[in-house]
KEMIVO-944529 format. One line per field, with one value per residue: residue number from 1; residue in one letter; z, x, y negated of N, C-alpha, C in turn. Coordinates in steps of 0.1 Angstrom, whole numbers. Layout:
BEGIN
num: NUM/... $
residuo: A/... $
n_pz: Z/... $
n_px: X/... $
n_py: Y/... $
ca_pz: Z/... $
ca_px: X/... $
ca_py: Y/... $
c_pz: Z/... $
c_px: X/... $
c_py: Y/... $
END
This chain:
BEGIN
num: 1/2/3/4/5/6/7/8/9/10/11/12/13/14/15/16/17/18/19/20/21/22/23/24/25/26/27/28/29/30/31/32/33/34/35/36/37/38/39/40/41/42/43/44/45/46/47/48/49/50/51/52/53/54/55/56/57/58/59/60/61/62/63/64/65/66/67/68/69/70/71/72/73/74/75/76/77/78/79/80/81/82/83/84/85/86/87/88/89/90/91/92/93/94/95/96/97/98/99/100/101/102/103/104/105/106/107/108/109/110/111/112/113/114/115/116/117/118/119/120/121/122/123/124/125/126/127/128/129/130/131/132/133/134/135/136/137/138/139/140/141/142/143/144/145/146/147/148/149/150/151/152/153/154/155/156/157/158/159/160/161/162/163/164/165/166/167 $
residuo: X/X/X/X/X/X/X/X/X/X/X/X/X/X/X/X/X/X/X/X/X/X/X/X/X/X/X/X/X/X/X/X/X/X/X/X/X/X/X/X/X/X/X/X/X/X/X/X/X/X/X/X/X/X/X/X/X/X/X/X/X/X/X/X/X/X/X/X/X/X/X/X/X/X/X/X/X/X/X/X/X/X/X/X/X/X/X/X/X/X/X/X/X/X/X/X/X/X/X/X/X/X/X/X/X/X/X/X/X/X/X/X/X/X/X/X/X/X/X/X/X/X/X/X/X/X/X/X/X/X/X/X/X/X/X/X/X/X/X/X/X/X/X/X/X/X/X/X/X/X/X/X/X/X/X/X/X/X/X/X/X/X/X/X/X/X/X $
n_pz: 0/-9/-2/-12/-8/0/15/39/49/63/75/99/105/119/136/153/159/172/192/205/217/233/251/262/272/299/333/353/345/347/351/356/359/378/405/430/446/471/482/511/496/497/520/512/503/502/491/496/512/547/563/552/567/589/584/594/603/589/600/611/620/611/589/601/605/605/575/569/589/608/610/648/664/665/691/724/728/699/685/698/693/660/662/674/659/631/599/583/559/524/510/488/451/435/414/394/363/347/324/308/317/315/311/318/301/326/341/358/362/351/352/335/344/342/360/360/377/383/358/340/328/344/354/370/397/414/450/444/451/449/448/472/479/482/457/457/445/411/392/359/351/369/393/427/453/482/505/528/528/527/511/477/440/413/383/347/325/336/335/334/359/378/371/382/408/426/427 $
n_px: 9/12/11/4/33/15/-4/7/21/0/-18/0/8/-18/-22/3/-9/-33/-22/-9/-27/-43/-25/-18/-44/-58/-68/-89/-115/-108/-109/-122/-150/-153/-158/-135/-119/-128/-133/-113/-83/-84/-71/-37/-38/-64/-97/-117/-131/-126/-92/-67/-45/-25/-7/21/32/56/90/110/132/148/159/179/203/240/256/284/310/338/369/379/402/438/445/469/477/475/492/514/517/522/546/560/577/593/583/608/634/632/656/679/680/693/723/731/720/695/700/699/683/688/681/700/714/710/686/691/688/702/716/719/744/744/769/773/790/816/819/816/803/782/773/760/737/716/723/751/775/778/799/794/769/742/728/695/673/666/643/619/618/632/656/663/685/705/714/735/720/692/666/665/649/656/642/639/624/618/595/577/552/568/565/573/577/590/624 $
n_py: 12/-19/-50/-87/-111/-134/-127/-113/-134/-151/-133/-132/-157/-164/-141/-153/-180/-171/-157/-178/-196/-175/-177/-201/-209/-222/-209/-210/-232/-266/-300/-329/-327/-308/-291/-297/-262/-249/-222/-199/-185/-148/-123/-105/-75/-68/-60/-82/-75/-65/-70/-50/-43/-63/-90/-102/-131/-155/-154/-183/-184/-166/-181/-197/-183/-184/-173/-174/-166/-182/-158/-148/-164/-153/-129/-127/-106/-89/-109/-102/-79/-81/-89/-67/-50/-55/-39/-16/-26/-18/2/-6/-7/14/17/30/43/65/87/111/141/174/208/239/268/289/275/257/220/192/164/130/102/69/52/17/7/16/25/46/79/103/140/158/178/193/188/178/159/119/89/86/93/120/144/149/163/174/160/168/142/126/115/120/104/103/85/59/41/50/74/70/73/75/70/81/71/36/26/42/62/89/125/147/162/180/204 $
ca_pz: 0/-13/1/-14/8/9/27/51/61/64/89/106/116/124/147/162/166/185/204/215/225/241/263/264/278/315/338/355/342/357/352/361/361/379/418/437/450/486/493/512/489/501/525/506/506/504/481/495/526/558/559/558/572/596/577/598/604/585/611/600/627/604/580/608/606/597/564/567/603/611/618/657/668/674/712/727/723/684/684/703/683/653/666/677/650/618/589/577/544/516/510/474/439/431/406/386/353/350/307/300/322/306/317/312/301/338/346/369/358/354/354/336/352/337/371/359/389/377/341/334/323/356/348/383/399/429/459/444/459/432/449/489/477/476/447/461/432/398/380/348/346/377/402/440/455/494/513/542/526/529/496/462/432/398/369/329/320/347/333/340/371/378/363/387/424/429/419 $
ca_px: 0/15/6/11/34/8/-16/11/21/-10/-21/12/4/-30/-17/7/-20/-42/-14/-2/-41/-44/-13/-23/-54/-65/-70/-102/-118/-100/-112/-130/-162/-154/-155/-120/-123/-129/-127/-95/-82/-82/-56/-32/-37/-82/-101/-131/-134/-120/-81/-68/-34/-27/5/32/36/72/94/116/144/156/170/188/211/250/264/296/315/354/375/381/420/443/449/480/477/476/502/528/519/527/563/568/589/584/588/621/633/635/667/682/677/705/730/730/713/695/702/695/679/690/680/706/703/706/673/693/687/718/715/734/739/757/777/780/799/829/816/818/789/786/769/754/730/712/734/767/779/786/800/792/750/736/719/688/667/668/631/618/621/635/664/663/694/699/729/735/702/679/661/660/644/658/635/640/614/609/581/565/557/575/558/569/587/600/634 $
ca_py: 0/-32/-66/-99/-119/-149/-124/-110/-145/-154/-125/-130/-169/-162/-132/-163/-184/-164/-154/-193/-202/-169/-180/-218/-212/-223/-192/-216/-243/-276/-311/-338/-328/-294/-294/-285/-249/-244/-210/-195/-167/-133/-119/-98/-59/-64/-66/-91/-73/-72/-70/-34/-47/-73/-94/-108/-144/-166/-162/-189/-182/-159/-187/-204/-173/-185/-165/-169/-170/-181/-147/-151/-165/-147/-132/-125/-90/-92/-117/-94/-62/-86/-91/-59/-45/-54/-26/-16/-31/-9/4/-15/-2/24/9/45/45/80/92/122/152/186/220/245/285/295/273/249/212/187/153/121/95/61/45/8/-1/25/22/60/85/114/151/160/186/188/193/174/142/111/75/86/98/132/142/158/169/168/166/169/130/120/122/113/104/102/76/56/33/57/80/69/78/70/74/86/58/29/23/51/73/102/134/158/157/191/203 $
c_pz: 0/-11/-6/-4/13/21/38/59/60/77/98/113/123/141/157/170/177/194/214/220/235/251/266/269/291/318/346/350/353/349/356/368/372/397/423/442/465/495/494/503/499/508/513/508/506/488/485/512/536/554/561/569/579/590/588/596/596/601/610/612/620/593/589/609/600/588/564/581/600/613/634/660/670/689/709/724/706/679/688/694/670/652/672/669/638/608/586/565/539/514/487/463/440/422/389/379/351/331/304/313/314/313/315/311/312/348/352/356/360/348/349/337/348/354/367/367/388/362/334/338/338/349/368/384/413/440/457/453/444/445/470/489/476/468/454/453/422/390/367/341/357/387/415/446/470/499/522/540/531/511/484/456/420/389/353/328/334/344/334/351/368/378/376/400/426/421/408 $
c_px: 9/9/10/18/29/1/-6/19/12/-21/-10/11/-8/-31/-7/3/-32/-34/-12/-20/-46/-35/-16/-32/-58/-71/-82/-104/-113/-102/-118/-137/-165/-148/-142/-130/-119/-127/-112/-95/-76/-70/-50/-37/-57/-82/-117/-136/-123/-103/-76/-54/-30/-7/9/35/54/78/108/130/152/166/179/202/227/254/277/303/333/361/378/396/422/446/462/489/481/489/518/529/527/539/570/580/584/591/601/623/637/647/669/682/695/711/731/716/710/698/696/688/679/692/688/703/702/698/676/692/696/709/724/732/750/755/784/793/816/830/820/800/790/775/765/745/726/724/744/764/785/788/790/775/754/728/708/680/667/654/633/623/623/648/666/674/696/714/727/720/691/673/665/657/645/650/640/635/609/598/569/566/560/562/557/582/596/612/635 $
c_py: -12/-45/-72/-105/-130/-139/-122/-121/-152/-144/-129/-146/-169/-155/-143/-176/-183/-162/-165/-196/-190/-173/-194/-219/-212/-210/-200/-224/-257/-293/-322/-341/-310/-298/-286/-269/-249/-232/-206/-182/-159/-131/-111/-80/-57/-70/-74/-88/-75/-65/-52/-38/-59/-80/-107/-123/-145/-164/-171/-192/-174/-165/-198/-193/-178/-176/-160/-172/-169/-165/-156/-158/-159/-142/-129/-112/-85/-97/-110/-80/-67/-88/-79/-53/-43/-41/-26/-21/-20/-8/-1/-1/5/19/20/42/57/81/102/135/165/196/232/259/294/286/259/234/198/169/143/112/82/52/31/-2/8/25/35/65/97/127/156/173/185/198/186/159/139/98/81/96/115/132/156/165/162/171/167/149/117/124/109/119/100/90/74/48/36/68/69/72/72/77/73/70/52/24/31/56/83/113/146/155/168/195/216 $
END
């Protein structure tokens, strides 16, 4: 079925028409000549009769309620835990560049390691000593090294995390 398009914009304002006067139109009559309305409307919850529910007065102490409150001061108590002993500092980045991690045909996992501070390449495994450190494990893409500092943990890619922890 093929319409002209006068007829179907022609149904189609008609349909917008009725629409805007159906929505434009006064829900009571209101002018002039039309007396105010007197009755109280209906409690909520009836319909004409008596209330089925008895509805709860505003009690408007509820919007005196502050939102947002100060945190309290500090006590003394707080204040001394604060100063008891603050955290240890991290122990400093390792100077050892990790290179290569290479598994050899008896499983064990060796480690190379460029030593800018001697300016030589090192071949390691877990257990050797290099420059005072223990080398404690050697991952797939990491090697943690232990001193007077405390742990370390040199990574393949510092940009990534370490894959796997065990040796």
């Amino acid at each position: 079925m093929n319409l002209p398009p006068r007829s179907i914009a022609a149904a189609s304002a008609a349909a917008v028409g009725l629409t805007a006067a159906w929505a434009l139109w006064p829900l009571e009559p209101s002018g002039p000549d039309t007396p105010p309305s007197t009755a109280a409307p209906a409690p909520l919850g009836s319909s004409g009769g008596p209330p089925s529910q008895a509805i709860a007065p505003l009690d408007l102490e509820a919007f005196s309620t502050p939102l947002w409150t100060a945190p309290p001061p500090p006590t003394e108590a707080t204040v001394a835990d604060a100063g008891a002993s603050p955290a240890p500092a991290p122990p400093p980045p390792l100077a050892a560049r990790l290179l290569a991690i290479i598994t050899g045909p008896d499983g064990v996992r060796r480690a190379t390691l460029y030593d800018p501070a001697a300016d030589r390449v090192l071949d390691v495994a877990a257990g050797e000593r290099i420059a005072g450190a223990t080398v404690d494990a050697v991952a797939i893409d990491s090697v943690t090294v232990t001193d007077a500092a405390g742990s370390r943990t040199v990574l393949l890619r510092p940009d990534e995390p370490a894959k796997e922890t065990r040796p």
